[in-house]
N, C-alpha and C positions, 0 to 999 in steps of 0.2 A: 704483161711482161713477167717472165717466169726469171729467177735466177738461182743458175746453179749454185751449189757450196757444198764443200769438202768436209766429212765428217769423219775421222781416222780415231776409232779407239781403240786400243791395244788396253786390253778386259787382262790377261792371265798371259807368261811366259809364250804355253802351249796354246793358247787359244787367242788367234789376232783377227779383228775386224778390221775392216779398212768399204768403209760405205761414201757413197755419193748422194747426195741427201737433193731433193729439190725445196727450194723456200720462194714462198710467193713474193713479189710485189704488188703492193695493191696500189692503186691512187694515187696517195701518197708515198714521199718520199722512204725509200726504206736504205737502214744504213746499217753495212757490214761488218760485224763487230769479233773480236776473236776469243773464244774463251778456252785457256790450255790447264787442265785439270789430273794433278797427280796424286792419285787416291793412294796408291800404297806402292810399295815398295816394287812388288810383281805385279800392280793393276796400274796400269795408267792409263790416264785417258785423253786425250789431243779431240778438242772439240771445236769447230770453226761455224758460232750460230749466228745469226742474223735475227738484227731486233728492230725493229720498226720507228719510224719518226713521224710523228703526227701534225696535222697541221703545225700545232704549237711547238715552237723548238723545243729539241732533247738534246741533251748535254750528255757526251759519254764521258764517263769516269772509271779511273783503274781500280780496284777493287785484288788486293793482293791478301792470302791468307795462308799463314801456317800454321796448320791444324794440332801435326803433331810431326814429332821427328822422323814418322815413318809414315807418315800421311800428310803431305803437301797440297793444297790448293791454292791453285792461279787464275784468277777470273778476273774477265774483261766486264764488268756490267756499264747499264745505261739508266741512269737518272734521268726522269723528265722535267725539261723546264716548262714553265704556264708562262702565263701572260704575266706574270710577277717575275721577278729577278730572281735567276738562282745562284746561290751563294756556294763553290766546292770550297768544303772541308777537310783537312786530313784528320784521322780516328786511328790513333795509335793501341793498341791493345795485348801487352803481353801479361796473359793469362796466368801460366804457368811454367817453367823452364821449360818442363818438356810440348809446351802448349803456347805455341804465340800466335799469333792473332795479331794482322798489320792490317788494317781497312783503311781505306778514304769513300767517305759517305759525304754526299749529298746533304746539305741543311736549307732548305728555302729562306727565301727572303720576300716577306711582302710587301705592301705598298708601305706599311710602318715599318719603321726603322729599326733595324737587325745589329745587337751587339755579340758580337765574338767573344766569347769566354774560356780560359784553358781549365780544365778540370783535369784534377792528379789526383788518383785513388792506389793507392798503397795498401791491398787488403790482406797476404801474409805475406813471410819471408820468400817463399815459392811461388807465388801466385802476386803479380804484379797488373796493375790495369793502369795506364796512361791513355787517356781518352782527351780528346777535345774536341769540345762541344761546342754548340753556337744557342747562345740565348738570345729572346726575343727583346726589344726595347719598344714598346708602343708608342702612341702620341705623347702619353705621359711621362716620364719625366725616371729613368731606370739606375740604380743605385749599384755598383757592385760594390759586393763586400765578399772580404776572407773569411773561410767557415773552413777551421783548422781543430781536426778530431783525431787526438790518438786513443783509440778506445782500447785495444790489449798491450801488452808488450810487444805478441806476435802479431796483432791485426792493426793496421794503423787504417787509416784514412784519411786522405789532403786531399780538401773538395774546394775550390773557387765555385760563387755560388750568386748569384743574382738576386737581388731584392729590388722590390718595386719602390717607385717613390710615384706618388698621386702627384693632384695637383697640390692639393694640400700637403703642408710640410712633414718629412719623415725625419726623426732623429734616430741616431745609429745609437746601439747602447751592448757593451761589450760584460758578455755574460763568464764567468769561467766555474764550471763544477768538478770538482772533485769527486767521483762518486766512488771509486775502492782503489786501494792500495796499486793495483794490477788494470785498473780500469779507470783512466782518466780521463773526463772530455774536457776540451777548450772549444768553446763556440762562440765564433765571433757573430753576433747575431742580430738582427733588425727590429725594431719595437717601432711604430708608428703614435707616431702624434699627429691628432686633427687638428681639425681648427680651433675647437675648444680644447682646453687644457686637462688633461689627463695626468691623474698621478699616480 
């Protein structure tokens, strides 16, 4: 089975494409996905591709990007899922003022058990990164803790961060250094205790 789809890129002003594209089906299931991509101001490009789905289920996911104020991209992509659970995420990401960055990514989930963690990174005044992330939690036994670092005036970073706990017992133990007038960290931080006593 052959299926058609519609491939319309408008490249420059003066110079337009407009293509009819053929995409196979194989076998398996294949599912039609849309990806509309605006490169620049005079280049745009309208692209309608087709991604395949495998035996094992695929999960589509949007997938939304702004690159720059004069360079937009819009993509449809597709994550696959396994025979494990997949977990969608949203991946907030502004870069830069003149630079943002919106994603929703995909984070798997295995057979062990999957904790969701928010991560906030503040790296300058212009350049901002809000991300969330998924961390893993095994059979054993997973701790979060706050890891809150302003290292410049102008570069801060607020990280939520994950620490492990074994089977054996972990004690949290809250660290804070001061290292220069202009360069402070505060780290809230994990020390582990065994079974035997550690001092």
């Amino acid at each position: 089975m052959k299926a058609l789809l519609h491939i319309n890129e408008l490249t420059q002003e003066r110079n337009h494409f407009n293509v009819r594209s053929v995409e196979r089906a194989s076998v398996g299931v294949e599912a039609l996905i849309y990806i509309n991509g605006f490169t620049r101001v005079r280049n745009h490009m309208n692209v309608c591709s087709v991604e395949r789905v495998s035996v094992a289920v695929k999960a589509l996911i949007y997938i939304n990007e702004l690159t720059q104020v004069r360079n937009l991209l819009n993509v449809w992509s597709v994550e696959r899922a396994t025979v494990r659970v997949e977990a969608l995420r949203n991946i907030n990401k502004l870069t830069q003022g003149i630079n943002l960055l919106n994603v929703w990514s995909v984070e798997r989930t295995s057979v062990r058990v999957q904790t969701l963690l928010c991560i906030v990174g503040l790296t300058r005044v212009r350049s901002h990164i809000n991300v969330w992330s998924v961390e893993r939690a095994s059979v054993r036994v997973e701790t979060l803790i706050n890891i809150y670092k302003p290292i410049l005036g102008r570069n801060r970073l607020n990280v939520w961060t994950v620490e492990s706990a074994f089977v054996g017992m972990k004690a949290l133990l809250y660290i804070y250094e001061p290292t220069q007038v202009r360069n402070h960290i505060t780290v809230c931080s994990a020390e582990r205790a065994s079974v035997r006593a550690d001092s």
